[in-house]
C-alpha positions in Angstrom: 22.4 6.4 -51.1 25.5 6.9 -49.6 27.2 8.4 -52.4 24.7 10.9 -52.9 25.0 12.1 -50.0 28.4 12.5 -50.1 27.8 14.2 -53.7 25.5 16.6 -52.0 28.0 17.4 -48.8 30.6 18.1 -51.7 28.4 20.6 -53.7 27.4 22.3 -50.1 30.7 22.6 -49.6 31.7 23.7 -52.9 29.7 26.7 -53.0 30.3 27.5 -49.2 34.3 27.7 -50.7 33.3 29.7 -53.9 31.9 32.2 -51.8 34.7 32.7 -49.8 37.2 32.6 -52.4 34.9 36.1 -54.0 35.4 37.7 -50.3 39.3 36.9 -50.6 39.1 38.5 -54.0 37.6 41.5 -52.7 33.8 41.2 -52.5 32.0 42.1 -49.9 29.2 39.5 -49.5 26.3 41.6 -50.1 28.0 42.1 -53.2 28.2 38.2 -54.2 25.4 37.1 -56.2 23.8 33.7 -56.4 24.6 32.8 -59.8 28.3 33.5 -59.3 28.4 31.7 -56.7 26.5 28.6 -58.3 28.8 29.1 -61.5 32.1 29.0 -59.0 30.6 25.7 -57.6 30.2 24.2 -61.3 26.9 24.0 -60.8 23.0 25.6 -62.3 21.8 28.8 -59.9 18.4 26.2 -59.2 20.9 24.1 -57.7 21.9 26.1 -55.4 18.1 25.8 -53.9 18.7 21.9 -53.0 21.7 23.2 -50.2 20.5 27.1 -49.2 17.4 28.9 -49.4 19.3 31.5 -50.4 22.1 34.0 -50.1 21.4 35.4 -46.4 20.9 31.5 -45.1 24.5 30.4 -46.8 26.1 33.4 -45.0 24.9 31.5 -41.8 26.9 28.7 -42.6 29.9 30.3 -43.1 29.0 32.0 -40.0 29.4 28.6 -38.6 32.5 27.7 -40.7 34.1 30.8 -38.9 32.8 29.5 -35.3 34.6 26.4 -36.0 37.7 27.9 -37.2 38.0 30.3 -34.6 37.1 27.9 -31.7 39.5 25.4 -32.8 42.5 28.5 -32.2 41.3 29.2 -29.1 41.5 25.4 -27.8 45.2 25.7 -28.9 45.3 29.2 -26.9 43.8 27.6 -24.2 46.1 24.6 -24.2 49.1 26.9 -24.6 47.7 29.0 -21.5 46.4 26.4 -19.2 48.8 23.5 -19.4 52.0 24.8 -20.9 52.1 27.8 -18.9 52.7 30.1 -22.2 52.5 33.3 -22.0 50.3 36.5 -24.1 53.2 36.6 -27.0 53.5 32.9 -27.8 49.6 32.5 -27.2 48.9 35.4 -29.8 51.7 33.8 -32.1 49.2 30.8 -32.1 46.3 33.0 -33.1 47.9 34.9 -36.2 49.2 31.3 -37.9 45.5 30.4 -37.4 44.4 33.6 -39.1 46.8 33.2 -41.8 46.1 29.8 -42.1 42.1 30.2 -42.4 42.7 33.5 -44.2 39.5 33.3 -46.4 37.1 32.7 -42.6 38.7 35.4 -40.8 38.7 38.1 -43.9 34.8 37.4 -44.2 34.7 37.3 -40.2 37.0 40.9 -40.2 34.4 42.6 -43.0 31.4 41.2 -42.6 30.8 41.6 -38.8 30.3 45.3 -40.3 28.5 44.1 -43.5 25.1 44.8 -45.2 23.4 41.9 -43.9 21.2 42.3 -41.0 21.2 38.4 -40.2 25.1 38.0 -40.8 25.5 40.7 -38.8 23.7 38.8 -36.1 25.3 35.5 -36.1 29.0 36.9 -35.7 27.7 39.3 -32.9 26.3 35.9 -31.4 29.8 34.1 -32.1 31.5 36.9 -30.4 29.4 36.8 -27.3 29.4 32.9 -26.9 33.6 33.0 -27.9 33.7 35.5 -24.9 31.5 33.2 -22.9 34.2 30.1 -23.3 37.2 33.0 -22.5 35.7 33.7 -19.4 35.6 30.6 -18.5 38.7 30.0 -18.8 39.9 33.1 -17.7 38.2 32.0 -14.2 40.6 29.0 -14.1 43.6 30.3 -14.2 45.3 31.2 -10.4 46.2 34.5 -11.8 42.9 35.7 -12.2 42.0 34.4 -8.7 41.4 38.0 -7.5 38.7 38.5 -10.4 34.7 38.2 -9.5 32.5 36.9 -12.5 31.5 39.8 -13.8 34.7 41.2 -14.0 36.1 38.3 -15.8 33.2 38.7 -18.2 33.8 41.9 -19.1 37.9 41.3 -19.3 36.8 38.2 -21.5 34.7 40.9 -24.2 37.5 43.1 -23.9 39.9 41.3 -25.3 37.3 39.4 -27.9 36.3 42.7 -29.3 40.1 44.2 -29.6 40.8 40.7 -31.8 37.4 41.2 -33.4 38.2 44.8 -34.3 41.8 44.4 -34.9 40.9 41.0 -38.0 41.1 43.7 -40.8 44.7 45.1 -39.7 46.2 41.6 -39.4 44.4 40.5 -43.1 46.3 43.7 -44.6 49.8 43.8 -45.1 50.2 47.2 -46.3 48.5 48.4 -43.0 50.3 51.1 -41.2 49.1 53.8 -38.7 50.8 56.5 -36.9 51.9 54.1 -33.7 54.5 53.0 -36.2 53.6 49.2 -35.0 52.8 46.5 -37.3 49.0 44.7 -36.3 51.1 42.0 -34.7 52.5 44.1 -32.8 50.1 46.6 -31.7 47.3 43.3 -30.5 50.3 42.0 -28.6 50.4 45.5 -26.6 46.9 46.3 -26.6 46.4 42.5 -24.8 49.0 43.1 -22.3 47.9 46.0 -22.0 44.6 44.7 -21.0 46.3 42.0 -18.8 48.6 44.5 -16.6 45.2 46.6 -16.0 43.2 43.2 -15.2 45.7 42.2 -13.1 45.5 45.3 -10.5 42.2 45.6 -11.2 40.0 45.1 -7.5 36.8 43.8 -9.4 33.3 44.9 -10.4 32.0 44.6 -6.6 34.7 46.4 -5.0 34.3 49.8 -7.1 30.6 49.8 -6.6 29.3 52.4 -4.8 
């Protein structure tokens, strides 16, 4: 019983992976069909039945897969920032080994968060709230952010989520180029301190109400 099960974990997986691999060839998902995706897992398309009810419900998984990914970087970030003191450069150093080293996640994260699939669509949005959730937690812990009310740190912690969100598909390209003449390292590194240096003179949400 045991091996089965570990037989059907390694088929799961298996197509989750062969799905990826045709988004890091170029694919949008929409554009990935069932019986490619079977075929890439060595297995029949009715197969594929016994692990996803079907195309939409797989995305979710990777959708998951992703979560994972990205939530394991941002417990190094958060080590980096909240015991060793590190500061926005090393902490976005961190972040772009993670992307290059879960390339295949983030380039279906970067492209699909846009993509054709109403339900996809959906569960990144909801990754993106809850990863801004955790930053703002942690945002609140940190003495420098002392000044901040909740709110405010909320919408700091969105701020930056969305410029990473939105920024994925620059890092992912090497060929990228725009007129700032920075490379997408680069340019996050200033847009987040950029962020930070406004954050940090910022009064707060309650104190600019009217």
């Amino acid at each position: 019983m045991h091996a089965r099960s570990e037989q059907k974990r390694q088929t799961r997986q298996a197509l989750l992976e062969a799905t990826l691999q045709r988004v890091a060839d170029g694919k949008s998902f929409a554009s990935i069909s069932l019986r490619e995706v079977a075929k890439g897992a060595g297995i029949v398309p009715t197969g594929f039945y016994r692990h996803f009810a079907d195309m939409d419900n797989l995305g979710l998984a990777l959708v998951r897969e992703v979560g994972d990914a990205f939530r394991d970087t941002i417990r190094l970030v958060r080590h980096n920032e909240l015991e060793m003191g590190g500061l926005t450069d090393a902490s976005v150093r961190i972040f772009l080994d993670a992307v290059q080293h879960h390339r295949s996640h983030f380039l279906f994260l970067a492209r699909e968060q846009y993509g054709s699939s109403p339900r996809v669509r959906r569960g990144l949005r909801a990754l993106r709230s809850d990863i801004g959730s955790d930053l703002a937690a942690d945002l609140a812990r940190m003495p420098r952010w002392q000044h901040l009310d909740r709110p405010a740190l909320e919408l700091m912690a969105d701020l930056v989520v969305k410029t990473v969100f939105a920024t994925l598909p620059e890092l992912l390209d090497p060929e990228y180029a725009d007129a700032t003449g920075m490379s997408p390292a680069q340019k996050i590194r200033q847009q987040l301190r950029f962020i930070f240096v406004g954050a940090k003179h910022w009064p707060g949400l309650a104190r600019l109400a009217p």
